[in-house]
MIBALO-676941 format. One line per 3 residues: number of its first residue (from 1); their letters; for each residue x, y, z of C-alpha. Coordinates in nm, 2 decimals, always signed. Example, Ala and Ser with C-alpha at 12.3 -4.5 7.8 and 13.67 -1.06 7.14 Angstrom:
2
1) as) +1.23 -0.45 +0.78 | +1.37 -0.11 +0.71
***
This chain:
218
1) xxx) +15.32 +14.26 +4.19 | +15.34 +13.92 +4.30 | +15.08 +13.98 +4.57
4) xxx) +14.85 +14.09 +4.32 | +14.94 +13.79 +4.02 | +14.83 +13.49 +4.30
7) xxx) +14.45 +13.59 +4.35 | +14.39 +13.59 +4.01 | +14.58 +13.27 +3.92
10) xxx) +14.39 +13.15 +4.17 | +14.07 +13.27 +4.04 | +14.09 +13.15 +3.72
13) xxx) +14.20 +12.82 +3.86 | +13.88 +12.81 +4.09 | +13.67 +12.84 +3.75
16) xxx) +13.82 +12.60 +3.56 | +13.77 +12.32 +3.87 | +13.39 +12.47 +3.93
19) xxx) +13.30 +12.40 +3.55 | +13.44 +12.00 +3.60 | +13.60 +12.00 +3.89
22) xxx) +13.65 +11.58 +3.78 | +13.74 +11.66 +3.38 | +13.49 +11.38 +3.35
25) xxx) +13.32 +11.61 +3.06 | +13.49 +11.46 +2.83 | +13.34 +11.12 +2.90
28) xxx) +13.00 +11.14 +2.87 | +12.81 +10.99 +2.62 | +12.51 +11.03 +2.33
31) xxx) +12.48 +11.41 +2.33 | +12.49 +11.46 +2.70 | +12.81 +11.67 +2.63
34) xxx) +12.86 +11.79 +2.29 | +13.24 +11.90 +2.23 | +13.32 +11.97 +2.66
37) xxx) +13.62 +12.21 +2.58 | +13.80 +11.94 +2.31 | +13.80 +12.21 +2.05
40) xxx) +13.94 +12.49 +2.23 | +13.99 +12.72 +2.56 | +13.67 +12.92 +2.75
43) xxx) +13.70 +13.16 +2.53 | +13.64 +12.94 +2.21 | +13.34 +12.82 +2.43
46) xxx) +13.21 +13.17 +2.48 | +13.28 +13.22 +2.13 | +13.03 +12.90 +2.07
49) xxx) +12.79 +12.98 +2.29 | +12.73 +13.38 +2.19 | +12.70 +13.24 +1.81
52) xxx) +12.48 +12.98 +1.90 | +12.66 +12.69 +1.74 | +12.62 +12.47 +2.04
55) xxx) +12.24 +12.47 +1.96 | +12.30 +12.38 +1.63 | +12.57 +12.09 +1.71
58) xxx) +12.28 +12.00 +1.97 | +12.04 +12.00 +1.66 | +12.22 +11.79 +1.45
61) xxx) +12.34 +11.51 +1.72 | +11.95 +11.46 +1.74 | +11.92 +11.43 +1.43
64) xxx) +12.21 +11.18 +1.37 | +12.08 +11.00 +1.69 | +11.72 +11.00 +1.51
67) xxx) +11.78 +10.95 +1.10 | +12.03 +10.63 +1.17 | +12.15 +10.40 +1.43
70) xxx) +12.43 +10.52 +1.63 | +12.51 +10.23 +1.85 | +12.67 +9.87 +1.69
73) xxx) +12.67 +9.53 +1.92 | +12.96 +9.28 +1.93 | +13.01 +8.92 +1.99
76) xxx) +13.10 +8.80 +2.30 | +13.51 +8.91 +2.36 | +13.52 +9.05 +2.03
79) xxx) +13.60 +9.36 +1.85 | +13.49 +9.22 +1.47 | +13.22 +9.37 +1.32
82) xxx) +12.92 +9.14 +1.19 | +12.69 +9.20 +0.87 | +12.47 +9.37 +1.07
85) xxx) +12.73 +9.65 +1.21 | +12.84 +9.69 +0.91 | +12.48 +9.80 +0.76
88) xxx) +12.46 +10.00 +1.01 | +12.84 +10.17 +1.02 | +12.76 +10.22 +0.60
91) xxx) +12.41 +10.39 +0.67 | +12.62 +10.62 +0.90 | +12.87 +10.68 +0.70
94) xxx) +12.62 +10.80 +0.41 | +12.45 +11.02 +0.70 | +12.83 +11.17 +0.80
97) xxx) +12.89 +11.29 +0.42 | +12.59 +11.47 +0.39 | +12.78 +11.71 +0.64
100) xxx) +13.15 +11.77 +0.57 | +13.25 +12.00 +0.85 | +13.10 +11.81 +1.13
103) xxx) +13.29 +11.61 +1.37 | +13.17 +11.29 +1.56 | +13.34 +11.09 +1.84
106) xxx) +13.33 +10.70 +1.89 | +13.30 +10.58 +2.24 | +13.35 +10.10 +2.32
109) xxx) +13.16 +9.94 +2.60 | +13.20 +9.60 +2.71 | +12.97 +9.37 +2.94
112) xxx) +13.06 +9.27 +3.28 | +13.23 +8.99 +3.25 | +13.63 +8.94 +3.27
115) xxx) +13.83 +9.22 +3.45 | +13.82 +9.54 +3.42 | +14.13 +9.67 +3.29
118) xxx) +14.08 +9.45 +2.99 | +13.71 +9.55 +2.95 | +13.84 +9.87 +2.89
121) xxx) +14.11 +9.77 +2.65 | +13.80 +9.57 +2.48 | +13.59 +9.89 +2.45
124) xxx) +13.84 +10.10 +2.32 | +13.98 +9.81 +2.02 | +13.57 +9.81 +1.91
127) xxx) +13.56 +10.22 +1.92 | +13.86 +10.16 +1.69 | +13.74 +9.90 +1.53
130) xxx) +13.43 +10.19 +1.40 | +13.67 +10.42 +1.31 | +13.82 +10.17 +1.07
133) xxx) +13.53 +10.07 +0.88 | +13.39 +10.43 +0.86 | +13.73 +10.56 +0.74
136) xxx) +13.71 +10.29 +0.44 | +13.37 +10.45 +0.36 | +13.55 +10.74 +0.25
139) xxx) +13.50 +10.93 +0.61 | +13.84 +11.16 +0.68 | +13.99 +11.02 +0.92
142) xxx) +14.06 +11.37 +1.08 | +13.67 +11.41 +1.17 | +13.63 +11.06 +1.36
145) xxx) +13.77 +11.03 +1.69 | +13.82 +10.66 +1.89 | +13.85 +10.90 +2.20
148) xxx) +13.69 +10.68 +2.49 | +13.60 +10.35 +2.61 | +13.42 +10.36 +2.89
151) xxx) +13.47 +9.95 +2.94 | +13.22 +9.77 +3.19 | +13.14 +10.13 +3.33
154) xxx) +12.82 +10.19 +3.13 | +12.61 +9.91 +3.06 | +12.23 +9.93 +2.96
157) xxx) +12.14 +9.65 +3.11 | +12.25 +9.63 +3.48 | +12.38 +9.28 +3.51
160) xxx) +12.66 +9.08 +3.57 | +12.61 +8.80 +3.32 | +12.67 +8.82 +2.99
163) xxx) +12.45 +9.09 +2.76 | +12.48 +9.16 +2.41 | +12.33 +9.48 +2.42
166) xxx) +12.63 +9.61 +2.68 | +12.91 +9.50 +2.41 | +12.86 +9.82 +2.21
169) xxx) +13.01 +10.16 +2.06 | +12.80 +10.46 +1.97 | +12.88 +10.74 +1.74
172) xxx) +12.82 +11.10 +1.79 | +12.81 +11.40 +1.69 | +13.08 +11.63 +1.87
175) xxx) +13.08 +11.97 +1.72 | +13.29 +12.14 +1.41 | +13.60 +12.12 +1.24
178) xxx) +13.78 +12.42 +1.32 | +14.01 +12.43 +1.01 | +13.75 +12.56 +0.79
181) xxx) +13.73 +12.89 +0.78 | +13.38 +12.99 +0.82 | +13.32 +12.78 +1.12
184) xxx) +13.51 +13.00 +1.36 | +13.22 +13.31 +1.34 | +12.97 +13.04 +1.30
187) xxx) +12.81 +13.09 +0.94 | +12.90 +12.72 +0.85 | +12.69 +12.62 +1.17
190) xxx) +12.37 +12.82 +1.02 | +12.40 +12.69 +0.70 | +12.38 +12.31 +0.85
193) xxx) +12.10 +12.42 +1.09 | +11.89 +12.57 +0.78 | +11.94 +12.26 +0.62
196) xxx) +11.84 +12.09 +0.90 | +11.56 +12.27 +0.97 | +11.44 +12.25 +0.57
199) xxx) +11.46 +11.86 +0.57 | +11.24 +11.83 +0.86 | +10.96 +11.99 +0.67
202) xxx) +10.97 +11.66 +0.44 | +11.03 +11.30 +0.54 | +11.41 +11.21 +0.65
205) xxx) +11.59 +10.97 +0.57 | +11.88 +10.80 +0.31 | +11.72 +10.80 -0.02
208) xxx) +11.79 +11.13 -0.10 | +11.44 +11.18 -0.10 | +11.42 +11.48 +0.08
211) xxx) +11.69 +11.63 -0.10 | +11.54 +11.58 -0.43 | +11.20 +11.77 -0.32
214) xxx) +11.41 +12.05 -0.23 | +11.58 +12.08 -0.56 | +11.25 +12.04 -0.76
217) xx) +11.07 +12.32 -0.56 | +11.36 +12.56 -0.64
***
């Protein structure tokens, strides 16, 4: 019995290290990995896959990436938010409501400058810093995640001076809250994708206008 328990340990251990052999998955940013494995095992994943909710998740983290801004800037060594992130952080916020069973993620970056370990401490107080301000825009706290800071590690602009545009954090989309009910055989992800798919027939946007068109041709 024992002889025959080791293999397949060891198989499903080779599996697990061939998918990310690093677990860097769950570090990647702005929809080049949409929920790596957070919300469950490989079999949830199969689960996602065969219903195709991971399109739809793909979908709508286009969408958000398209319909608002998902990336905020910071002062130099700060993790305050200006006027200007917080016009941004509302207009997300207002985007985030339209879809209650979604979940996003909230990775900090910080320029080059200043060492490393406290880049990283920098990043993550800014993601944090998001999550704050979204949470007082009436955003459940439960669907917004301060999960990474990625520090110096990936800047936009390669340098080693000072760059605005490198002291940032970006919100995505990250896949579905798995406490409602009709989420786990995917129905809740078809009725988001049709809605999708519907307001892209009209111009998108935050003024409700596309909505509005909908209800007056029913």
């Amino acid at each position: 019995m024992r002889l025959l328990i080791t293999p397949i340990a060891l198989l499903a251990l080779a599996g697990c290290s061939a998918e990310d052999p690093t677990g860097q998955s769950f570090f990647r940013e702005a929809g080049s990995n949409v929920d790596g494995g957070y919300f469950g095992n490989a079999t949830m994943n199969n689960t996602q896959i065969m219903s195709g909710e991971k399109s739809y998740v793909h979908s709508l983290a286009n969408r958000f990436a398209q319909e608002v801004p998902s990336a905020i800037n910071f002062a130099f060594d700060s993790a305050q938010l200006d006027a200007g992130a917080r016009d941004t952080l509302r207009q997300q916020a207002q985007w985030i409501r339209q879809f209650p069973e979604v979940r996003f993620r909230v990775y900090g970056h910080a320029d080059k400058p200043g060492p490393a370990t406290y880049n990283k401490r920098l990043g993550m107080r800014r993601a944090q810093a998001v999550v704050a301000y979204l949470t007082s825009q009436g955003i459940s706290r439960s669907r917004l995640e301060a999960v990474a800071s990625f520090g110096e590690t990936r800047p936009i602009i390669a340098t080693e001076s000072r760059d605005r545009r490198n002291r940032r954090a970006v919100t995505e989309v990250t896949g579905f809250v798995r406490s409602h009910p009709t989420v786990m055989d995917g129905k809740y992800a078809q009725v988001v994708y049709r809605d999708y798919v519907e307001s892209a027939r009209a111009p998108t946007g935050l003024t409700g206008s596309s909505s509005s068109n909908r209800q007056t041709s029913e």
